[in-house]
Each structure stands twice: as structure tokens, then as C-alpha cells.
C-alpha positions in Angstrom: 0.0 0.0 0.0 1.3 3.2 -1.1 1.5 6.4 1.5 0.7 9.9 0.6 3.7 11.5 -1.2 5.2 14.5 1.0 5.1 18.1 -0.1 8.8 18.0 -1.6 8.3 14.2 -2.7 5.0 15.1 -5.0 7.2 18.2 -6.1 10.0 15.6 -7.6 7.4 13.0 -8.7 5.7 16.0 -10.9 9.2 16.2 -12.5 10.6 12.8 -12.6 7.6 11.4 -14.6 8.0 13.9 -16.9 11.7 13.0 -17.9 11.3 9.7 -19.9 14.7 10.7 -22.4 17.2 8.0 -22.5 14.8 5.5 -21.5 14.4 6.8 -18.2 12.1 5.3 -15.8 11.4 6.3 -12.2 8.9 4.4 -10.1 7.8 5.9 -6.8 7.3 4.4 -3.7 9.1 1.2 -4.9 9.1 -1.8 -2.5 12.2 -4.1 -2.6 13.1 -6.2 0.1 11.9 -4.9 3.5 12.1 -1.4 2.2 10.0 1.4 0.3 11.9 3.6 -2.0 10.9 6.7 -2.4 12.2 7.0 -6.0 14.2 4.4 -8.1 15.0 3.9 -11.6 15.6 0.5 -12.4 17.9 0.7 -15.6 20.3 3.1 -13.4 19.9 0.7 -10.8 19.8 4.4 -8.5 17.2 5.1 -5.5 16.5 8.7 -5.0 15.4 9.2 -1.2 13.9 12.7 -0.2 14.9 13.6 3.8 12.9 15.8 5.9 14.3 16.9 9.3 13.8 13.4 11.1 16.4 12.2 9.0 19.3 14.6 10.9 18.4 13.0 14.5 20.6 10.0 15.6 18.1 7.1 15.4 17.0 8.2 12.0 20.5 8.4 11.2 21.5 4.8 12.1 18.4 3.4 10.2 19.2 4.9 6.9 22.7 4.1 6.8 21.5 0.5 7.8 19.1 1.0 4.9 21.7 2.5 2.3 24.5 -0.7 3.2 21.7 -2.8 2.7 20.6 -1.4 -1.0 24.4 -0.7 -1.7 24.7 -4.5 -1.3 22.2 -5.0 -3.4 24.3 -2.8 -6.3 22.4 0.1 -6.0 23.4 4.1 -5.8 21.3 5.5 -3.1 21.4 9.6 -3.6 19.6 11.4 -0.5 18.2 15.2 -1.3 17.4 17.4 1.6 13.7 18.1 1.3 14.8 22.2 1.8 17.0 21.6 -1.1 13.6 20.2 -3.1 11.7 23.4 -2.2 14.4 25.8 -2.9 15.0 24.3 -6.5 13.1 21.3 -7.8 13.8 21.8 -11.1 17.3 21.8 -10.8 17.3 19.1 -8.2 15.1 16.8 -10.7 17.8 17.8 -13.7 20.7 16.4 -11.5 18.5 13.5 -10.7 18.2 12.9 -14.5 21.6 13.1 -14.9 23.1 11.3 -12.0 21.3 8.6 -13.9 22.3 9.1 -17.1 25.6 8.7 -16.3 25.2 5.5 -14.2 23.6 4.1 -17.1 26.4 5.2 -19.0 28.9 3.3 -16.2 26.6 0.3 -16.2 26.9 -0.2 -20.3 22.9 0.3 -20.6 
């Protein structure tokens, strides 16, 4: 079952869906092993995960680098944006997104 999308997340999602070039395809809210992504495109083989403030206290902390060995194990890039970052530019945030994978399809030979 899918949550609601967070203010910055629906922000991205309205950009990512829109950037289909190079055969790029994001899914959101992705579920793959015991975790949801909050982004991920599978020919980059790259999850994009939006942080909100939680993410900068300690326990939150632990759990996502727990969650990023685990999908690092599992041969993917995991690229974390600061929400603030999201609201302050989403357009340039989404056009890194883009390219970030771009070039790790480029690095993966797809």
C-alpha cells in the first residue's frame, strides 16, 4: 500500500515522470526487500530518497545508513536530497536527478 507523497516528494514526482529521455524510468514508492523507495530507476539501478528533518536526528540516522549498506549491497546508488534543497530548487534538483542517472547508465553499459 502506497502512503501519501510529502510536499517536496509530489514536487519531484511531478518532474521525474515527466523526464522519460534515455529510456528513463522512475517508479515511486518502490518496494524491494523490506524497504519502500521513495524513488528508483531501475535501468540506473539508482534510489533517490527525499529527507525531511527526522532524517538529521541519531536514530533516524543509524536506520538509513543500515538502509543504504543494505541497497548498496544489493548494487544500488542510493542519492539522498534534503527536502529544503527540493523546495528551494526542484527543477534543478530533478535535472541532477536525471543526470546522475544518465551517467550510471552510462557506467553500467545500458
Amino acid at each position: 500500500m502506497r502512503k501519501a507523497l510529502t510536499g517536496p516528494e509530489f514536487l519531484l514526482w511531478e518532474r521525474l515522470k515527466l523526464r522519460l529521455a534515455d529510456g528513463l524510468v522512475f517508479k515511486r514508492q518502490h518496494a524491494l526487500g523490506p524497504y519502500i523507495l521513495d524513488f528508483y530507476c531501475f535501468r540506473a539501478r539508482l534510489v533517490v530518497e527525499v529527507d525531511g528533518a527526522v532524517h538529521g536526528e541519531d536514530a533516524q540516522a543509524a536506520k538509513d545508513a543500515a538502509r543504504d549498506a543494505w541497497l548498496r549491497g544489493q548494487g544500488l546508488e542510493v542519492y539522498r536530497i534534503p527536502a529544503a534543497e527540493v523546495y528551494n530548487d526542484v527543477d534543478g534538483v530533478a535535472d541532477g536527478v536525471r543526470l546522475l542517472a544518465v551517467e550510471r547508465m552510462a557506467g553500467l553499459g545500458k
